[in-house]
Each structure stands twice: as C-alpha cells, then as structure tokens.
C-alpha positions as CSV (number, residue, x, y, z in Angstrom):
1,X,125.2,102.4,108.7
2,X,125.7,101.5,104.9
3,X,122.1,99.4,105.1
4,X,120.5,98.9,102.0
5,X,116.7,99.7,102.9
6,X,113.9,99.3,100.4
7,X,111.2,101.5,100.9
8,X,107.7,100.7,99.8
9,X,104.8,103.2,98.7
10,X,102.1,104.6,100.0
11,X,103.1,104.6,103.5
12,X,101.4,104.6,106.5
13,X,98.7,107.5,106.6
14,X,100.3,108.1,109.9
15,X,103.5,108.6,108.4
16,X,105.5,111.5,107.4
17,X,107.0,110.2,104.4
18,X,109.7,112.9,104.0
19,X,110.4,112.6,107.8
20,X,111.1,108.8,107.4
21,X,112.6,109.4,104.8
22,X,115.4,111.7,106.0
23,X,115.9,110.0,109.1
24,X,116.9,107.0,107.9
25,X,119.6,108.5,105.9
26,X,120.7,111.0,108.8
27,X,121.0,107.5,110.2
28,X,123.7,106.7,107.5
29,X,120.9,103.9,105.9
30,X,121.2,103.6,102.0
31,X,117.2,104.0,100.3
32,X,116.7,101.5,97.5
33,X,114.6,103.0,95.4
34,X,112.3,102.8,91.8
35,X,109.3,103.5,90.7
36,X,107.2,100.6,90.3
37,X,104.1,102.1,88.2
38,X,106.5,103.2,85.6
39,X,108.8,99.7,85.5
40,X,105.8,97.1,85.9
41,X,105.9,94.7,88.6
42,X,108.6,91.6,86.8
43,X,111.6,94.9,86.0
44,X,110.9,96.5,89.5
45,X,111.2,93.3,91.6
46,X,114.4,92.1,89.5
47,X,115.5,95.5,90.0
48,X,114.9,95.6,93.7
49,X,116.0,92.3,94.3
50,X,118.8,93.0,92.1
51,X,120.3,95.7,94.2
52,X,120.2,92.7,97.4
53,X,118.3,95.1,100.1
54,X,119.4,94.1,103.6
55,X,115.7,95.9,104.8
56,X,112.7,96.7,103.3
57,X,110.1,99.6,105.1
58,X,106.4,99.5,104.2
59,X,104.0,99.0,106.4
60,X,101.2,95.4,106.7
61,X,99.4,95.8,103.0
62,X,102.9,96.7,101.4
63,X,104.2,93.9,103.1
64,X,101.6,91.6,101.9
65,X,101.9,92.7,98.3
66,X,106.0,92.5,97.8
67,X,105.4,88.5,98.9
68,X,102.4,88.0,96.5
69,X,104.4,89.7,93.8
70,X,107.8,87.8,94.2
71,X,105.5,84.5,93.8
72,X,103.5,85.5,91.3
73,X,106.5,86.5,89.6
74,X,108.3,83.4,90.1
75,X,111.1,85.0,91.9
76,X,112.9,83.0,94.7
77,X,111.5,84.7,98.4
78,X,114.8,86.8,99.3
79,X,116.6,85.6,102.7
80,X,117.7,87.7,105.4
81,X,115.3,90.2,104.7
82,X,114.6,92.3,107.9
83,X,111.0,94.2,107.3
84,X,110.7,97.7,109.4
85,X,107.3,98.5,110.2
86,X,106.7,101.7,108.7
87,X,104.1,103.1,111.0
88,X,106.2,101.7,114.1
89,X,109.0,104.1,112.8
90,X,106.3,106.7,112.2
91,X,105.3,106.9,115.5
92,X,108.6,106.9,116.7
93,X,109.9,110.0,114.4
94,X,107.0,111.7,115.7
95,X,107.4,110.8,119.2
96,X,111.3,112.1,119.0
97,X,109.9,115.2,117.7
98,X,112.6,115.3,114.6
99,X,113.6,117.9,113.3
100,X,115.9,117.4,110.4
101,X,117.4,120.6,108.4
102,X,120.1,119.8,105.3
103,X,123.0,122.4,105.1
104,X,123.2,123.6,101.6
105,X,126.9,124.8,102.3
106,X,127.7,120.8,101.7
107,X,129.5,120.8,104.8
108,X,127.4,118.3,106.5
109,X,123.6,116.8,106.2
110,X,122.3,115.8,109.8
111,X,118.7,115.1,111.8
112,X,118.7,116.2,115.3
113,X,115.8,115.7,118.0
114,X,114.3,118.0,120.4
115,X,114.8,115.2,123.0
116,X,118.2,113.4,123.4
117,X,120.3,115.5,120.8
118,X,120.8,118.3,118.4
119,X,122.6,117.1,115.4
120,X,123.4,113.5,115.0
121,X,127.0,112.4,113.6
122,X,127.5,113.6,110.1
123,X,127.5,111.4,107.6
124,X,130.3,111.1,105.3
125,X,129.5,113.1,102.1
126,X,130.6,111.1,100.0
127,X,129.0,108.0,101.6
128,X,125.8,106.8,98.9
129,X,122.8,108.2,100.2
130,X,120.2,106.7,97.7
131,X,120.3,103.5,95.6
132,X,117.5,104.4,92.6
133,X,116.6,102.5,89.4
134,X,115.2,105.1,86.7
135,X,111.6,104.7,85.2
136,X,113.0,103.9,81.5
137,X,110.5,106.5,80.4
138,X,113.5,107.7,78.0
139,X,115.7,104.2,77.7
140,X,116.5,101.3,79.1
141,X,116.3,101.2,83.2
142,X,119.5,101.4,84.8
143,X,120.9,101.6,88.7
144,X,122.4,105.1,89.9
145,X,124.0,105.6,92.8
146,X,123.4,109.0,94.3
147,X,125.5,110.2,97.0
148,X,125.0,112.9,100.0
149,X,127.0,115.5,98.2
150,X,125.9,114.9,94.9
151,X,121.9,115.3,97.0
152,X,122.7,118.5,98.9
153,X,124.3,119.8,95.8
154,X,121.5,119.0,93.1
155,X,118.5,120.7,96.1
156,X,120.9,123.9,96.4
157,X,121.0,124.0,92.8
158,X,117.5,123.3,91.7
159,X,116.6,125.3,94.5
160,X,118.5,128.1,93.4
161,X,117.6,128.0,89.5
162,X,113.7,127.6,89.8
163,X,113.6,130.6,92.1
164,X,115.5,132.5,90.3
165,X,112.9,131.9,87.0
166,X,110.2,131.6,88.9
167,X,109.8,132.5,92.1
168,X,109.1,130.3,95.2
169,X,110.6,131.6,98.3
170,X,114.1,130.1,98.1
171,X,116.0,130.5,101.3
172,X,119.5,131.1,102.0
173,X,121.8,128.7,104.3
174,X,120.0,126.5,106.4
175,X,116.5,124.9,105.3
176,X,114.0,123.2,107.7
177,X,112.6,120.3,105.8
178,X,109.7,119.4,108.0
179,X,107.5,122.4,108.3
180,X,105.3,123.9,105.5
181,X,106.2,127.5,105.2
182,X,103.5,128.0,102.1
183,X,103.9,131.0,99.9
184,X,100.2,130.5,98.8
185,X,101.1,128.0,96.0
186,X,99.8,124.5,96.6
187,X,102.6,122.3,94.8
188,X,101.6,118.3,93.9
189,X,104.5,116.4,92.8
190,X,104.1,113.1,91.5
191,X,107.6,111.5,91.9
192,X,109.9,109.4,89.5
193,X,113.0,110.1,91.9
194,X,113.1,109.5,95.2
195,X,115.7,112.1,95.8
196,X,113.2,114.6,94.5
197,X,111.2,114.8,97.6
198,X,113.2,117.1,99.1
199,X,112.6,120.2,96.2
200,X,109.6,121.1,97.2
201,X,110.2,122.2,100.8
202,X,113.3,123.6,99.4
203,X,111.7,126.4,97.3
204,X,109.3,127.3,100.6
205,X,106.3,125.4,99.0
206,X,103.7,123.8,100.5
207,X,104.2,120.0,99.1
208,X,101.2,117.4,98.6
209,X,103.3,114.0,97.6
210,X,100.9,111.7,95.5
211,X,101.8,108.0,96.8
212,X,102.5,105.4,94.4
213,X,101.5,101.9,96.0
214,X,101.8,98.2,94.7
215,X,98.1,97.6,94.0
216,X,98.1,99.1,90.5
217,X,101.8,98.5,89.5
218,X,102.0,98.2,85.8
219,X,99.9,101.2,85.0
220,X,100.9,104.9,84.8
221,X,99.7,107.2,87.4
222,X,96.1,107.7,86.1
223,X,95.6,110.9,84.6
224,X,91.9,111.5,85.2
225,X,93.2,110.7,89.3
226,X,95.7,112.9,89.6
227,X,93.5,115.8,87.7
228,X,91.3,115.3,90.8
229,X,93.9,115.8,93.4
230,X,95.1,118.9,91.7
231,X,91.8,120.7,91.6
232,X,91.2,119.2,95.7
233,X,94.3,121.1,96.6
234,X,94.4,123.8,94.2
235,X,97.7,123.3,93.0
236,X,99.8,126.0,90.8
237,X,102.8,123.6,89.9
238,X,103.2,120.3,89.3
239,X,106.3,118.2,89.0
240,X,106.1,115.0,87.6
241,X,107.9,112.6,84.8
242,X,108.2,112.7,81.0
243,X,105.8,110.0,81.2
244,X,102.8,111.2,83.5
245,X,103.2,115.0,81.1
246,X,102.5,112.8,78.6
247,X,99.4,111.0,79.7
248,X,97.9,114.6,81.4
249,X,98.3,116.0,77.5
250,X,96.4,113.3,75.9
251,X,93.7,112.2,78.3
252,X,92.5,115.9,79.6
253,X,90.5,118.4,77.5
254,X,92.5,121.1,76.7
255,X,92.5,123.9,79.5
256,X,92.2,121.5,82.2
257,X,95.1,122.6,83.3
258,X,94.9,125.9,83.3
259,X,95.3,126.4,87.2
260,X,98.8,125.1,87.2
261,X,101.1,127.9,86.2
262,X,104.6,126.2,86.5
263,X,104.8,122.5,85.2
264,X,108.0,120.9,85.7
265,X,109.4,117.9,83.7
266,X,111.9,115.8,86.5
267,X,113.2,113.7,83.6
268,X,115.0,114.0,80.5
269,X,115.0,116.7,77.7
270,X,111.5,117.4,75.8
271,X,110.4,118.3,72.5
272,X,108.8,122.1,72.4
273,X,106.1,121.1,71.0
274,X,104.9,119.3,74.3
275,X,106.3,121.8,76.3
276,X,103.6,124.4,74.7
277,X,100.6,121.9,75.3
C-alpha cells in the first residue's frame, strides 16, 4: 500500500491493460504516470525519476528500453528499483478471474475475484491513486496528484455529461469495467492521462486503447498511424490530446475523418476555429 509504481507502455499483448491497471490500485499501489511521446525521452525520465518510483511494470522490451534511456541520457541508474513483470501479473489477473467494478456513489472503489474474495479492503478515498506528469501540450509539465475520490468523481461526471450530449449508454450505480458492453460505436482513445482509461467503459463503449511504447519517444503519435487504426476498427469517436487533434487536422485530407462523429479534446480549452476542422 502507498507504492509508487511506474508503468510502462505498450504492455504485454497478453495483458489487459485496464485490468492491470485497476488492480494495482484496488491494491492501494500509487501509478506514476506521463506520457512519454508528448514529453520526449530527457523531461519524461527526469520526470519519472523525479517522482522516486519504488516499482516500475513493463514487461522484457520496456525493461530493456527504460535502462538504455537512463544511459543514454546520462542519468544515474535508480537503486532499489523492483521491476514487476507485466505479463507475469497478466497472467495472474487473468487466472484470478478479476473482476473489478468502481462505485460511482464515492463510497468505496474495490476489485474483487471470483476465486478467494468478493471485494477487497477499500481503499481510503482520499488515499492518491495516480501520480501523473501532464504532456505540456498547453504549458510547462507539471506533477498532479490525483486521488480516488477526485477519480471516481471526475468518471461519474464525465460519464454523466457526455451522455447526456451525446449519447453512449451511461449506466446508473455500479459499473463493470472489464466487459465490453458495445452500443455499436467503436471508440479509439489515444491517451494523454492515465486516469482517462476508465471513460470509455464508463459510457458502455467498446474501447480500443492505442499503446504508446518507448521506441518512438520524442515523436507525436503519428497521424497517418492512428488514421489506419481508426478505419481497422471503424471507430465513431475518438479521444485524444490537444496535441494529436492538432496533428490529425494538418496531416489528413480534409474528410478523412468523416467516420468519427464525436471527437473529444482530454486537454485544455480550444480555439473554435479547430473545433470546426
């Protein structure tokens, strides 16, 4: 409880990301989070290292990468450091059979398994959850704490508000977070926040997260790439930064987008005239 974990991208292709993800802080861990494509590799290691993580999960490649990276960057090699095999813990999610739901009432956020238990201890509320630097897509980077409150609150909410503009299939009380109800709209989300994860599933969508690894840190998430996974799984909304909306606008013809009918910007507030591009 209260470890600082540092999670590295893409995970394991056996993984369940999301799964991982919410059992380690049903577990009362901390995720250290940034995104690395929008900070470059020398402001996301000083950040990372920065914020002293006690563990880091990422599986053998990852692994490989975060050592070549601290040397190239001159960095001294952190001590202490315990490394969680990613698809280790994958296979042992899966073999528990977790199944983790988040109360939106704020009363308590909990993972239970099929096999040994139906809701673990709650954690307290109040207790940081996630440890995240922001991309600096609209300033300077800079560490927010985010705690389990302020994460159930900010779901319910967004939850709440995109439904009620939208649509999406938002669901009273209790929502399971590891199934894919679908409501026929394919959703990709390209993600700046780690705490974001969790809106997608929330609305009842059917969520495709686009992995951002270490071998291409420095560069933006390549428009021309992610225009290919959007047409692969036909998706009608896409949530991404300030800075991938901008890069999508500029690199694609116009109309390329035209089987997306919700975009949503997960960053700061933007000018109309980008909003009707």
């Amino acid at each position: 409880e209260g470890v600082r974990v540092l999670v590295l991208w893409p995970p394991p292709s056996r993984a369940d990301a999301l799964a991982l993800l919410i059992a380690l802080q049903a577990a009362g861990g901390v995720l250290v989070w940034a995104d690395p494509q929008a900070l470059g590799m020398r402001r996301w290691l000083r950040a990372m290292l920065g914020l002293e993580p006690h563990a880091v999960l990422g599986g053998r490649l990852a692994r490989v990468l975060f050592r070549m990276a601290i040397f190239v960057c001159g960095y001294a090699p952190p001590t202490r450091l315990q490394w969680i095999d990613a698809a280790r813990l994958a296979e042992a999610v899966a073999d528990s059979s977790v199944k983790t739901q988040t109360d939106f009432s704020e009363t308590t956020t909990h993972a239970g398994t099929a096999s040994n238990m139906s809701a673990a201890s709650a954690t307290e509320l109040d207790a940081t959850a996630v440890l995240m630097v922001t991309s600096g897509s609209t300033g300077e980077p800079k560490p927010v704490a985010i705690t389990h409150r302020m994460l159930v609150a900010q779901v319910d909410a967004y939850a709440v508000e995109v439904a009620a503009r939208y649509g999406g299939g938002a669901v009273q009380g209790k929502r399971p977070f590891l199934t894919q109800p679908g409501d026929g709209s394919p959703w990709v989300s390209v993600h700046s926040f780690l705490n974001f994860a969790a809106h997608d599933l929330a609305l009842g969508a059917t969520a495709v997260l686009h992995p951002m690894g270490l071998t291409n840190v420095g560069n933006s998430v390549c428009p021309i790439a992610l225009h290919h996974i959007i047409n692969r799984h036909g998706a009608s909304i896409l949530s991404a930064s300030p800075s991938v909306w901008h890069n999508l606008i500029h690199a694609l013809p116009e109309g390329a987008l035209r089987g997306v009918r919700l975009g949503i910007v997960s960053g700061s507030e933007q000018a109309p005239s980008l909003l009707r591009r």
